[in-house]
PDB file of N, CA, C, O and CB in Angstrom:
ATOM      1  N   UNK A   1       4.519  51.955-111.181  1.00  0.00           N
ATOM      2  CA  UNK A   1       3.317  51.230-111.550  1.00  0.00           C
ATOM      3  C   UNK A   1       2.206  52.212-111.885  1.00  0.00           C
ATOM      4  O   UNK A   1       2.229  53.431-111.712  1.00  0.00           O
ATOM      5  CB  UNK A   1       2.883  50.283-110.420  1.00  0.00           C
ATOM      6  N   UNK A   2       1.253  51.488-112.383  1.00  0.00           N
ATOM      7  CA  UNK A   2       0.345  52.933-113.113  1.00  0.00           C
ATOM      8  C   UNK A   2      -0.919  52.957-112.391  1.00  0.00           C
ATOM      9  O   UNK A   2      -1.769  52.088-112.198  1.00  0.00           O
ATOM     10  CB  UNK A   2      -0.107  52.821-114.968  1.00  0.00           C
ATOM     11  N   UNK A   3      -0.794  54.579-111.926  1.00  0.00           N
ATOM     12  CA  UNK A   3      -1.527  54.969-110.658  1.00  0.00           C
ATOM     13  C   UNK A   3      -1.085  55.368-109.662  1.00  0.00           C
ATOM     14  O   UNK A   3      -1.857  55.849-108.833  1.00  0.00           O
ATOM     15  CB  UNK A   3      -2.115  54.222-110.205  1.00  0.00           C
ATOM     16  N   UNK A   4       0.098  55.313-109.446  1.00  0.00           N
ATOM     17  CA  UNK A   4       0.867  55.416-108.348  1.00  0.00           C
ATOM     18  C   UNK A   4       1.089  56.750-107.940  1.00  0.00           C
ATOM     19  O   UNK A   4       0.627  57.518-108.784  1.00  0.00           O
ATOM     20  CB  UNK A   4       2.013  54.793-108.529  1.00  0.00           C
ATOM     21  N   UNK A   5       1.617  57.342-106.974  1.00  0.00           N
ATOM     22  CA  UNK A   5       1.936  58.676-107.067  1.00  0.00           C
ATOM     23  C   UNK A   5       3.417  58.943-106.871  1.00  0.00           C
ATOM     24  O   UNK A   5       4.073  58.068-106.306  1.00  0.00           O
ATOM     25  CB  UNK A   5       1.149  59.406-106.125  1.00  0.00           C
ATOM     26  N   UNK A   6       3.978  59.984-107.250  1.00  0.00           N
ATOM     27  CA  UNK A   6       5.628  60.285-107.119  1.00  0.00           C
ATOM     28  C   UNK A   6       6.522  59.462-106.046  1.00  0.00           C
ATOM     29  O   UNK A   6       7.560  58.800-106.053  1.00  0.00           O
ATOM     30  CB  UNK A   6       5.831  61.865-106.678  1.00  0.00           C
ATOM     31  N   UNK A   7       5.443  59.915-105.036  1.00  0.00           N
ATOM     32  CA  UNK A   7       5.823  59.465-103.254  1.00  0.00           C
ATOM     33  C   UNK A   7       5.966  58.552-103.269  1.00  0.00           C
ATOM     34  O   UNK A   7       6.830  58.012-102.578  1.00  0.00           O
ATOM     35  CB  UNK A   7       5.011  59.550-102.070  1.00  0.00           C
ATOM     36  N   UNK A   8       4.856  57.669-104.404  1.00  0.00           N
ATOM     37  CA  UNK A   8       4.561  55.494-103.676  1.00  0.00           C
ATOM     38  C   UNK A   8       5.732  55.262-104.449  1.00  0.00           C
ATOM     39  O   UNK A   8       6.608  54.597-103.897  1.00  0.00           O
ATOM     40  CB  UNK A   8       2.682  54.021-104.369  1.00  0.00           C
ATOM     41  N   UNK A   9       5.987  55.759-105.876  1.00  0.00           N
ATOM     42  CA  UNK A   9       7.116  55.492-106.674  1.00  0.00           C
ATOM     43  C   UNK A   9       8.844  55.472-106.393  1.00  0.00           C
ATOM     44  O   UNK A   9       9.756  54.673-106.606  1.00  0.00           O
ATOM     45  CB  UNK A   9       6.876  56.340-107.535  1.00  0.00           C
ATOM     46  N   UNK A  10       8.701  56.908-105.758  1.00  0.00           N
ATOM     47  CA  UNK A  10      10.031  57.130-104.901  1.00  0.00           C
ATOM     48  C   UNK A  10      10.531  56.211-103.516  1.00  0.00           C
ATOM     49  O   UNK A  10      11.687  56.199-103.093  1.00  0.00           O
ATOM     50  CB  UNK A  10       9.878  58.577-104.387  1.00  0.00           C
ATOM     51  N   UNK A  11       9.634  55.621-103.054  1.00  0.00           N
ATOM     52  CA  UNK A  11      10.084  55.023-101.989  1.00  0.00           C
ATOM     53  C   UNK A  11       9.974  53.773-102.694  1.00  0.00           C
ATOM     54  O   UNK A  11      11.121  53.332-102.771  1.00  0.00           O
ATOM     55  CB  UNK A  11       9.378  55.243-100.636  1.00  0.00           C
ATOM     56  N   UNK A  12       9.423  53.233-103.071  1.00  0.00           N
ATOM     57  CA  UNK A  12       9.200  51.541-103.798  1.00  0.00           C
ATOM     58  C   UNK A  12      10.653  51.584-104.278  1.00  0.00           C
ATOM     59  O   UNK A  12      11.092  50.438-104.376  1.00  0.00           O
ATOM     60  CB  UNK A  12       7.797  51.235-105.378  1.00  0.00           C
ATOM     61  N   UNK A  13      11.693  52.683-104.665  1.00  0.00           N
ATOM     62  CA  UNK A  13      13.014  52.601-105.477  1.00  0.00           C
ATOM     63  C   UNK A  13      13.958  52.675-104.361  1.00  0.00           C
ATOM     64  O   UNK A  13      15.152  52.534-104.623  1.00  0.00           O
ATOM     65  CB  UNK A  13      13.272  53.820-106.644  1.00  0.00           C
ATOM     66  N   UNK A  14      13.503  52.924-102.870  1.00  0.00           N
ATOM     67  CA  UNK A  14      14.386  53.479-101.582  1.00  0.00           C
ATOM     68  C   UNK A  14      14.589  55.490-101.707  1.00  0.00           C
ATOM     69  O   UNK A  14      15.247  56.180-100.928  1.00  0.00           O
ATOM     70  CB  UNK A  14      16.326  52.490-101.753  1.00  0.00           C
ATOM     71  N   UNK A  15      13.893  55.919-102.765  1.00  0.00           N
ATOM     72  CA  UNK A  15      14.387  57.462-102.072  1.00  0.00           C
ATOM     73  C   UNK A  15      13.436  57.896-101.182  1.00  0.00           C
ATOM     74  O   UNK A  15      12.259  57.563-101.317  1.00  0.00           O
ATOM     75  CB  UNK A  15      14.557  58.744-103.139  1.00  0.00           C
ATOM     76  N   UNK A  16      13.892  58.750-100.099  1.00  0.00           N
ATOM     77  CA  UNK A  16      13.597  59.418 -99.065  1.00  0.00           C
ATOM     78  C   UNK A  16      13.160  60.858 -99.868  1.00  0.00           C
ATOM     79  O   UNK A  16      13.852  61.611-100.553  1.00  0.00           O
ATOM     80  CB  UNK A  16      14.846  59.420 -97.966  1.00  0.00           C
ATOM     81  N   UNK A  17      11.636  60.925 -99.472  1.00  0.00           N
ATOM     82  CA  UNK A  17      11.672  62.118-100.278  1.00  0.00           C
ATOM     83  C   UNK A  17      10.386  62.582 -98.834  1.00  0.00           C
ATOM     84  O   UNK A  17       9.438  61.851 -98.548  1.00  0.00           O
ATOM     85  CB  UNK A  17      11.166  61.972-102.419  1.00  0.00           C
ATOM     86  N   UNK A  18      10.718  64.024 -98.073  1.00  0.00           N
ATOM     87  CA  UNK A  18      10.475  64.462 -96.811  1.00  0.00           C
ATOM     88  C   UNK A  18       8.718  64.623 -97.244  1.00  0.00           C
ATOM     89  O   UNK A  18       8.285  64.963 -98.346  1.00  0.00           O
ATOM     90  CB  UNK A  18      11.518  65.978 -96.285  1.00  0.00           C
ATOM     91  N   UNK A  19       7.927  64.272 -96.033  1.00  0.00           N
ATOM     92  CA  UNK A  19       6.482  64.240 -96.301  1.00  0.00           C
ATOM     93  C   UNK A  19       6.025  64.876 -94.860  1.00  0.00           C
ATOM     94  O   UNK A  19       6.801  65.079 -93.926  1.00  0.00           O
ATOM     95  CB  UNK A  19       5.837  62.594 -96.689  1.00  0.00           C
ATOM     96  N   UNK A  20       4.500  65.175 -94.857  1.00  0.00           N
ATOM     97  CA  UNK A  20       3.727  65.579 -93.893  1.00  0.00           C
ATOM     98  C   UNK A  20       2.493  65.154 -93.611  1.00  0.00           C
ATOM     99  O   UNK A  20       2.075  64.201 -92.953  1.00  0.00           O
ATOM    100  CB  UNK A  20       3.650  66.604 -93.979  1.00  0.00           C
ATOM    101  N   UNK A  21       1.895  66.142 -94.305  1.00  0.00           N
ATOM    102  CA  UNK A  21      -0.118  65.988 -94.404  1.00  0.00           C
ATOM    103  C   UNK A  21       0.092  64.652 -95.352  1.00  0.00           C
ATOM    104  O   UNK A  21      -0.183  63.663 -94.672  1.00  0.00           O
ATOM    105  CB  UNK A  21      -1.384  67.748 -95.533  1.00  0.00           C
ATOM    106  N   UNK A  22       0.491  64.282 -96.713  1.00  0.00           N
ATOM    107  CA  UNK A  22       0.398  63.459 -97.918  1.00  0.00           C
ATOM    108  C   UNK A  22      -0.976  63.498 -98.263  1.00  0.00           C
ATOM    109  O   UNK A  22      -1.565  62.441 -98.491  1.00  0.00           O
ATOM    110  CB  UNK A  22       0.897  62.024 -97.755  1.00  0.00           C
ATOM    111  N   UNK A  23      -1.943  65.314 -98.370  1.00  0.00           N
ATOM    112  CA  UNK A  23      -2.914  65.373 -99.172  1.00  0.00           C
ATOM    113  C   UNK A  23      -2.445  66.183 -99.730  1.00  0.00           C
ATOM    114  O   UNK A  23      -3.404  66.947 -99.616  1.00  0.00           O
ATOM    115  CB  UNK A  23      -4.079  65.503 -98.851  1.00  0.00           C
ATOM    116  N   UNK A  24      -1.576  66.880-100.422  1.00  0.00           N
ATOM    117  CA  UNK A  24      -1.213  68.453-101.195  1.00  0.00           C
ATOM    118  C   UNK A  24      -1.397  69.344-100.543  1.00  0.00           C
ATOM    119  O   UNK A  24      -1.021  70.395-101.063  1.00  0.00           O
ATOM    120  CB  UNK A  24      -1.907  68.919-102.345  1.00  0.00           C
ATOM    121  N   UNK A  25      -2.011  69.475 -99.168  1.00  0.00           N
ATOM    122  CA  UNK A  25      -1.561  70.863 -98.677  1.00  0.00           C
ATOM    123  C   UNK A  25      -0.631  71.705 -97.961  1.00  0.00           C
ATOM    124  O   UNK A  25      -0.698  72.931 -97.871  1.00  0.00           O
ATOM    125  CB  UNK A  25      -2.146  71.119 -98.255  1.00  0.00           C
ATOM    126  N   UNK A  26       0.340  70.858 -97.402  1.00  0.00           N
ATOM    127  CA  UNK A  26       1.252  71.724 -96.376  1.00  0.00           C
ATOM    128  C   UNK A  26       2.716  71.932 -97.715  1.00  0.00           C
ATOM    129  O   UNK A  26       3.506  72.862 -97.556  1.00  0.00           O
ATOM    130  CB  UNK A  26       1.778  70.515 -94.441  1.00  0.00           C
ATOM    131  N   UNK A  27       2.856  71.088 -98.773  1.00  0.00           N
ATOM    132  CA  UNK A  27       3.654  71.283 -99.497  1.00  0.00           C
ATOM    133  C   UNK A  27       5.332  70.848 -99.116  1.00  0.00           C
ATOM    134  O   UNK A  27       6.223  71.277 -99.849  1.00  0.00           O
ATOM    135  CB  UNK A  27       3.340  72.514 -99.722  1.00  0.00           C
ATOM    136  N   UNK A  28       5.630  70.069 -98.051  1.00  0.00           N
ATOM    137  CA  UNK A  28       6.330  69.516 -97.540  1.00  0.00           C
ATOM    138  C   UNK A  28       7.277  68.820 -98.971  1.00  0.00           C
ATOM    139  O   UNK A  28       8.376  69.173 -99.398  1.00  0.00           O
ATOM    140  CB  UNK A  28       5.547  68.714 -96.497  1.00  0.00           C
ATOM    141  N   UNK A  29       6.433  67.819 -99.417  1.00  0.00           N
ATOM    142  CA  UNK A  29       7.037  66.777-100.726  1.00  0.00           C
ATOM    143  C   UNK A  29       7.430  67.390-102.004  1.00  0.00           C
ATOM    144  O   UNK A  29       7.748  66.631-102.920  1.00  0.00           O
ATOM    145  CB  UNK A  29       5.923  65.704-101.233  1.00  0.00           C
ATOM    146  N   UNK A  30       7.455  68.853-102.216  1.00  0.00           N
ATOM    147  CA  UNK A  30       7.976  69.663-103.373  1.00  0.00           C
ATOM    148  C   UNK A  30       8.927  68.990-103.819  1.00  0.00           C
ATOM    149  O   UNK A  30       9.751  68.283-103.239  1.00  0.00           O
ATOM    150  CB  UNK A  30       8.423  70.993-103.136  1.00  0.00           C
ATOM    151  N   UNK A  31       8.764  69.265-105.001  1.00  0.00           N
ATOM    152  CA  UNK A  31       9.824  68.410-105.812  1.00  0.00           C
ATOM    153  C   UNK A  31      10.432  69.300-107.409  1.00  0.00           C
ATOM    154  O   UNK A  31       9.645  70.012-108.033  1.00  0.00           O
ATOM    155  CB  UNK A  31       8.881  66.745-106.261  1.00  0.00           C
ATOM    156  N   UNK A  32      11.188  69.200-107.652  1.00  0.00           N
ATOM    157  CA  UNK A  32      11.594  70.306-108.853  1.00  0.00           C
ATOM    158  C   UNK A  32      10.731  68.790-110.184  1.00  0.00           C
ATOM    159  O   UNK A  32      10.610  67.600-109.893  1.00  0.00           O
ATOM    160  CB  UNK A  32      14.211  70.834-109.012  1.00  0.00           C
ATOM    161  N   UNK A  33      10.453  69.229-111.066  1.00  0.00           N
ATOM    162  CA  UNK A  33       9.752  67.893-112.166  1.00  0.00           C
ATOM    163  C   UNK A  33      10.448  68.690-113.426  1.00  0.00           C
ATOM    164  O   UNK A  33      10.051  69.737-113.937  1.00  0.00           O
ATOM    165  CB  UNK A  33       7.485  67.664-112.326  1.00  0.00           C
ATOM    166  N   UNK A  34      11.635  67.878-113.796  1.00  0.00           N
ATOM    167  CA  UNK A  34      12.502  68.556-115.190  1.00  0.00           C
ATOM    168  C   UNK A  34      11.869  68.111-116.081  1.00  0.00           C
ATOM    169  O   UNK A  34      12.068  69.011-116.897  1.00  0.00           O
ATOM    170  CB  UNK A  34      14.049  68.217-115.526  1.00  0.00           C
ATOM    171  N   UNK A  35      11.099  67.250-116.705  1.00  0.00           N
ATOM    172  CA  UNK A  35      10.299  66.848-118.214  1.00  0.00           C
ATOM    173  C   UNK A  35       9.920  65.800-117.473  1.00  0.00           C
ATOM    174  O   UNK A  35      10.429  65.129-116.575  1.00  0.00           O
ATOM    175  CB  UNK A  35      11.143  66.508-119.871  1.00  0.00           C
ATOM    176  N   UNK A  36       8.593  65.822-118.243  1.00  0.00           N
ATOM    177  CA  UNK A  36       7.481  65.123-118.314  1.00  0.00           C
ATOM    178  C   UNK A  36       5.904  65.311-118.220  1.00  0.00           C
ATOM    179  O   UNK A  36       5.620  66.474-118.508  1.00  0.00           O
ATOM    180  CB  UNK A  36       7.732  64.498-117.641  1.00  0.00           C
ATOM    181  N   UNK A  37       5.050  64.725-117.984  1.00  0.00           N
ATOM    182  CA  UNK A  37       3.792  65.112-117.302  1.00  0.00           C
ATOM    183  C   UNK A  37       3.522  64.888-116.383  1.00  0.00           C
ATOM    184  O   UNK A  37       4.162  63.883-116.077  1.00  0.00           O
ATOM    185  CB  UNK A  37       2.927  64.886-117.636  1.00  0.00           C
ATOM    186  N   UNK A  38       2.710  65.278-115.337  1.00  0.00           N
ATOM    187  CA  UNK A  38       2.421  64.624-114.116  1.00  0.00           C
ATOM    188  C   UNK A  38       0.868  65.591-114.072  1.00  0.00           C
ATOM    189  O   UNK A  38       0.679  66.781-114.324  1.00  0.00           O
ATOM    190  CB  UNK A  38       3.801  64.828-112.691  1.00  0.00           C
ATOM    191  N   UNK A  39      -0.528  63.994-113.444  1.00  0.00           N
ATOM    192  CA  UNK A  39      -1.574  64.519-112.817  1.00  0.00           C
ATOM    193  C   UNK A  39      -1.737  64.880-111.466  1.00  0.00           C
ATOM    194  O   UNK A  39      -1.620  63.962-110.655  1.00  0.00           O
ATOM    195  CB  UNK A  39      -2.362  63.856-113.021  1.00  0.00           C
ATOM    196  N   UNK A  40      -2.047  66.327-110.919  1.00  0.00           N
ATOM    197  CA  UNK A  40      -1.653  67.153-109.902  1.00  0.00           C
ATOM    198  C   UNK A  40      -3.144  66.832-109.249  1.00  0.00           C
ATOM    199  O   UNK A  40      -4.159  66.949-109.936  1.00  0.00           O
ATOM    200  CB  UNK A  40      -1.128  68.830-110.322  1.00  0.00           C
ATOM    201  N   UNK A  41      -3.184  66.412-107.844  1.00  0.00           N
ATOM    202  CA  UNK A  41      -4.436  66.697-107.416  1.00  0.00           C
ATOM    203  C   UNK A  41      -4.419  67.444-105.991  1.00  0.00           C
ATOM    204  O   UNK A  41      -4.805  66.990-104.914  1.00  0.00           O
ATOM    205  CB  UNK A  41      -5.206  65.412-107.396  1.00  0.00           C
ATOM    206  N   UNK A  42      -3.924  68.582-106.241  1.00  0.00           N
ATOM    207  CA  UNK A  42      -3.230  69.476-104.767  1.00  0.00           C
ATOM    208  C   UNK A  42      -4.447  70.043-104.355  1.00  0.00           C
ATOM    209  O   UNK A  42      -5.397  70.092-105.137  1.00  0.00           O
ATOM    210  CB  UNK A  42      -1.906  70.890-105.016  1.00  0.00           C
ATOM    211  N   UNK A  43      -4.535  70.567-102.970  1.00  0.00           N
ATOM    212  CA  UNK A  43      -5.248  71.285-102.298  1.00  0.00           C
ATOM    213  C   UNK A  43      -4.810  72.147-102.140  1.00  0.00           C
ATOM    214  O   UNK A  43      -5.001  72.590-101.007  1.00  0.00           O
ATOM    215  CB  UNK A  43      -5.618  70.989-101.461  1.00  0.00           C
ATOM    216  N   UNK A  44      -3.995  72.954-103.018  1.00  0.00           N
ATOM    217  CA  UNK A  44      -3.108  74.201-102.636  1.00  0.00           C
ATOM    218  C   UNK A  44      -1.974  73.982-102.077  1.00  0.00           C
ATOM    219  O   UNK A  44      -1.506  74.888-101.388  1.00  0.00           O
ATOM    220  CB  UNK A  44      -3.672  75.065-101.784  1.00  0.00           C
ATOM    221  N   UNK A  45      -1.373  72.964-102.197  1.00  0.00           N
ATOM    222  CA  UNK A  45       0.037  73.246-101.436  1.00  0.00           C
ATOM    223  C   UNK A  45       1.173  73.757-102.196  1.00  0.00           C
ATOM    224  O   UNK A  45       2.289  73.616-101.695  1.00  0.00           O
ATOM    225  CB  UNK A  45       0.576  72.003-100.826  1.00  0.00           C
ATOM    226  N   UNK A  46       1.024  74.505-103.680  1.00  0.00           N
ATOM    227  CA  UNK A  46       1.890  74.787-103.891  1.00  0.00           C
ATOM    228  C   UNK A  46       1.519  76.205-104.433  1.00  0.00           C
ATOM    229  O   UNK A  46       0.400  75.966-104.887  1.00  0.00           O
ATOM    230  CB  UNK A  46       2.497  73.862-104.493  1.00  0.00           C
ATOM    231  N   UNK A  47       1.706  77.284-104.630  1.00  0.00           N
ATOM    232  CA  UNK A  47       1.937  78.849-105.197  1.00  0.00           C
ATOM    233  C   UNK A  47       1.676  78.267-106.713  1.00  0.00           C
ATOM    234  O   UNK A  47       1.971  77.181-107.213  1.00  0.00           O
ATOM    235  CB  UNK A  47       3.785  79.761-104.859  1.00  0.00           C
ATOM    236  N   UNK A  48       0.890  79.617-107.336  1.00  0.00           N
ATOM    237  CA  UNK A  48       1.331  79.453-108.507  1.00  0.00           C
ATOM    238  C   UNK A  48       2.237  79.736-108.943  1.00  0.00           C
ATOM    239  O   UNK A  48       2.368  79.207-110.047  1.00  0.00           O
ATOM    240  CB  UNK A  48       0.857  79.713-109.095  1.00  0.00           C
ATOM    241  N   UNK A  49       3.314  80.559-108.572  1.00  0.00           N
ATOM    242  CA  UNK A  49       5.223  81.068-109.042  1.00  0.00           C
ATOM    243  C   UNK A  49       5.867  79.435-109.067  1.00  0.00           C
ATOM    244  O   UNK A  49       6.614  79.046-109.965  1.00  0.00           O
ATOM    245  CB  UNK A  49       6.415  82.389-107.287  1.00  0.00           C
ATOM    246  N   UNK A  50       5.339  78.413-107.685  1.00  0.00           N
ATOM    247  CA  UNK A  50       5.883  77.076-107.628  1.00  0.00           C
ATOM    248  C   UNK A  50       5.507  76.065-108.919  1.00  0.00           C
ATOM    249  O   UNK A  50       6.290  75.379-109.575  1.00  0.00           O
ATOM    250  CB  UNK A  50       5.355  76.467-106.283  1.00  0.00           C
ATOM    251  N   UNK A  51       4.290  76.178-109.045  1.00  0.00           N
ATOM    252  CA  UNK A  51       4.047  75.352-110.067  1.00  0.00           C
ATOM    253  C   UNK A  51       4.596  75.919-111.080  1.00  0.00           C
ATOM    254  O   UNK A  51       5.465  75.213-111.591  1.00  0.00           O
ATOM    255  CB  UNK A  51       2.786  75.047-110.284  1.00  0.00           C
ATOM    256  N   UNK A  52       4.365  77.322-111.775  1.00  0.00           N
ATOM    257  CA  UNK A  52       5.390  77.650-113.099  1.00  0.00           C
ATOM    258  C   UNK A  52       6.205  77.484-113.059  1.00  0.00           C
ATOM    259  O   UNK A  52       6.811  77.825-114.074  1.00  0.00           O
ATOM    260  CB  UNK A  52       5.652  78.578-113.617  1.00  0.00           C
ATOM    261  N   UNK A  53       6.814  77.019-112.264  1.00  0.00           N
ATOM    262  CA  UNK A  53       8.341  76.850-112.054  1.00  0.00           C
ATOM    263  C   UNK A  53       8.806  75.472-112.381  1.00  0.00           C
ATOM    264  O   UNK A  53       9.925  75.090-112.725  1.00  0.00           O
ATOM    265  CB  UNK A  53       8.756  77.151-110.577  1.00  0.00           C
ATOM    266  N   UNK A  54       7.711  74.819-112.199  1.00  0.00           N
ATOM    267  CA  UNK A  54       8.051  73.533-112.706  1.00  0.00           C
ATOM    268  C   UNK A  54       7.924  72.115-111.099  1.00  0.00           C
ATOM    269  O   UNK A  54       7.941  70.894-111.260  1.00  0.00           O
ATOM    270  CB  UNK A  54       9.934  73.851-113.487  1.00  0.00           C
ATOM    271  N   UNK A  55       7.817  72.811-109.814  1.00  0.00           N
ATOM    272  CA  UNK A  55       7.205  71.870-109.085  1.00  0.00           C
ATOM    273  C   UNK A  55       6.348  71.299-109.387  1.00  0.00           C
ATOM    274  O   UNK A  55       5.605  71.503-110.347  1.00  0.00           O
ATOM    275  CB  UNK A  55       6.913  72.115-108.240  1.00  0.00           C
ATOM    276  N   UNK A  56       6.291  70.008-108.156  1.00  0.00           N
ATOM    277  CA  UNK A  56       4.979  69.344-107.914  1.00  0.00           C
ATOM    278  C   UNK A  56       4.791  68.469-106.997  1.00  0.00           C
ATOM    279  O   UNK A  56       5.810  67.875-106.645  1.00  0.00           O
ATOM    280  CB  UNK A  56       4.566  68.765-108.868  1.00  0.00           C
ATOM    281  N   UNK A  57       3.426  68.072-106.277  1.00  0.00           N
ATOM    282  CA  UNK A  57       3.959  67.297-105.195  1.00  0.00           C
ATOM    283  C   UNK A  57       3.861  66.119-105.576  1.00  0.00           C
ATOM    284  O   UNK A  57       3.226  65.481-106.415  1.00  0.00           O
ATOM    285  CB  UNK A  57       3.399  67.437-103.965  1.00  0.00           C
ATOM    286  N   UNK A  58       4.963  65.866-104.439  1.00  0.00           N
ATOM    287  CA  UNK A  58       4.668  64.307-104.531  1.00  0.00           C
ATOM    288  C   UNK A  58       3.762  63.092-104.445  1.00  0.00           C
ATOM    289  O   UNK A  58       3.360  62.157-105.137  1.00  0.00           O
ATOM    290  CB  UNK A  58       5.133  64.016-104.016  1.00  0.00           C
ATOM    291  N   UNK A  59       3.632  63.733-102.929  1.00  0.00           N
ATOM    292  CA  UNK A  59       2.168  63.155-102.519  1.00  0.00           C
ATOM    293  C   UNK A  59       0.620  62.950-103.644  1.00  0.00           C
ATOM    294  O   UNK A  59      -0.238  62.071-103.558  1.00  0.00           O
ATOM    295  CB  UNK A  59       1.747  64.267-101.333  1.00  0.00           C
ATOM    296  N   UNK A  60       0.689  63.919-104.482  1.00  0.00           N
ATOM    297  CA  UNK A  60      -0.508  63.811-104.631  1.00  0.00           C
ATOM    298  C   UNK A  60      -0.200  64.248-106.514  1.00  0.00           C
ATOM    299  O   UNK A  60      -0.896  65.128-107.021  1.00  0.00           O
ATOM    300  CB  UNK A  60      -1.512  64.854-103.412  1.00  0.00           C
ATOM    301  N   UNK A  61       0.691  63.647-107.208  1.00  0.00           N
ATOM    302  CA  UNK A  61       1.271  63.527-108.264  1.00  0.00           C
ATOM    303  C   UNK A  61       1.501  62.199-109.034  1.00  0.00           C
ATOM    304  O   UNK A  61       2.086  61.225-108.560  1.00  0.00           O
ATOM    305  CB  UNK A  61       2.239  64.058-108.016  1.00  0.00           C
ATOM    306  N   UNK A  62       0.861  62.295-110.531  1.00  0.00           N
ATOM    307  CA  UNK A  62       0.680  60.613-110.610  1.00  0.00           C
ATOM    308  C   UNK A  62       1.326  61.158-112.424  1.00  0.00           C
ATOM    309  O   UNK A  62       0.837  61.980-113.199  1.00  0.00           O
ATOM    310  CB  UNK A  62      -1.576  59.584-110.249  1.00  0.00           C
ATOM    311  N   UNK A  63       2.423  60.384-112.550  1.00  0.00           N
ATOM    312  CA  UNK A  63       3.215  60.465-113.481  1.00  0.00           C
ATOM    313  C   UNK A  63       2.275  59.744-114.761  1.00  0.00           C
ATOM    314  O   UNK A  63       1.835  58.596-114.688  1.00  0.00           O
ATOM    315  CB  UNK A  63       4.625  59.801-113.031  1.00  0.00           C
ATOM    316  N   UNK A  64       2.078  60.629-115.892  1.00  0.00           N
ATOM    317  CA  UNK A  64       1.221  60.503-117.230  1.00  0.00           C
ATOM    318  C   UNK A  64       1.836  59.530-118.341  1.00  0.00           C
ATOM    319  O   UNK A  64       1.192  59.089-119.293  1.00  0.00           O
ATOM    320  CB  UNK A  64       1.079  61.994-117.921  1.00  0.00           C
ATOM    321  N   UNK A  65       3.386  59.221-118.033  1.00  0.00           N
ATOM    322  CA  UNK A  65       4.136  58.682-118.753  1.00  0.00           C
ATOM    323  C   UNK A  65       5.860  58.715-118.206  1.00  0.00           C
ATOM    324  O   UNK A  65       6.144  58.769-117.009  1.00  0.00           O
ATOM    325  CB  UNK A  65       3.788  59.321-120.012  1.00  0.00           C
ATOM    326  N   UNK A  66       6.817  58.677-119.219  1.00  0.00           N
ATOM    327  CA  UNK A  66       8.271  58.661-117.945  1.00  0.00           C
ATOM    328  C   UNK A  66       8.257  60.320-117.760  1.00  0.00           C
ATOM    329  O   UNK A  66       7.976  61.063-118.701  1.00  0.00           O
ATOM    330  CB  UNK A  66      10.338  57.924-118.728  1.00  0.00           C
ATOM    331  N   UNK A  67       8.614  60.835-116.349  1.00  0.00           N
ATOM    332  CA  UNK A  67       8.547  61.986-115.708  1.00  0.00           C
ATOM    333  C   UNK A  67      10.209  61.719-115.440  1.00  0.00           C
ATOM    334  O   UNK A  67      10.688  60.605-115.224  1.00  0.00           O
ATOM    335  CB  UNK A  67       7.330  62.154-114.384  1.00  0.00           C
ATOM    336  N   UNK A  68      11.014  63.050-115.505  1.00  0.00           N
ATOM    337  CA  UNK A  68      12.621  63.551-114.857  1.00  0.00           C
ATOM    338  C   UNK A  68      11.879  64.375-113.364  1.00  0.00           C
ATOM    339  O   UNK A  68      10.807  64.980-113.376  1.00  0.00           O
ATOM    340  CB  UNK A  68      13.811  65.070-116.284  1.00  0.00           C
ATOM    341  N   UNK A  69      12.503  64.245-112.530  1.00  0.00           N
ATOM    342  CA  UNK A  69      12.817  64.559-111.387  1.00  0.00           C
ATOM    343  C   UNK A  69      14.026  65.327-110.517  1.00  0.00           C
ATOM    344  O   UNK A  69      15.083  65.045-111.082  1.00  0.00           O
ATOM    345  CB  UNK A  69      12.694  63.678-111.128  1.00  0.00           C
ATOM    346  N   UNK A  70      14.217  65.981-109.638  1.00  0.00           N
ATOM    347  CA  UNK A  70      15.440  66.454-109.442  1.00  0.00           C
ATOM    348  C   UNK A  70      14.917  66.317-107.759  1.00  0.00           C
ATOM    349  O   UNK A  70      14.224  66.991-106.997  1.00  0.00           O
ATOM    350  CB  UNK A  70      15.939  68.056-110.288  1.00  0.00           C
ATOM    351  N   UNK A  71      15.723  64.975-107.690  1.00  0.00           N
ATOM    352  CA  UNK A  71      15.308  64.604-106.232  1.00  0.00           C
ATOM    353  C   UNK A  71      16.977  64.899-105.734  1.00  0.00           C
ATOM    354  O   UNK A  71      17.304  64.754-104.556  1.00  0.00           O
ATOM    355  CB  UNK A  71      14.528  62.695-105.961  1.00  0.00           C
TER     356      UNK A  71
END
């Protein structure tokens, strides 16, 4: 639904995807993101090597359009 974040999305479908703080900082909800966009509103929970890499969290990740995942 639009607005949602990775996390509200992933569980509304039944996946278990491991959480903590659910503000972007402890980085718990990493997630690999194979294509798409996603709006990031982290407090640092991820490295920048993580984000070039193509993470993102869940928690605090709101898909721009259809997003791939590698849950």
């Amino acid at each position: 639904l639009p607005g949602e974040t990775l996390l509200e999305a992933a569980r509304q479908c039944g996946i278990y995807v491991p959480t903590a703080c659910q503000q972007g900082v402890c980085g718990t909800c990493r997630i690999a993101k194979l294509s798409g966009e996603v709006a990031m509103d982290d407090l640092g929970g991820l490295t920048t090597e993580e984000q070039s890499g193509g993470y993102v969290l869940a928690c605090c990740s709101r898909p721009q359009g259809p997003v791939s995942l590698d849950l």
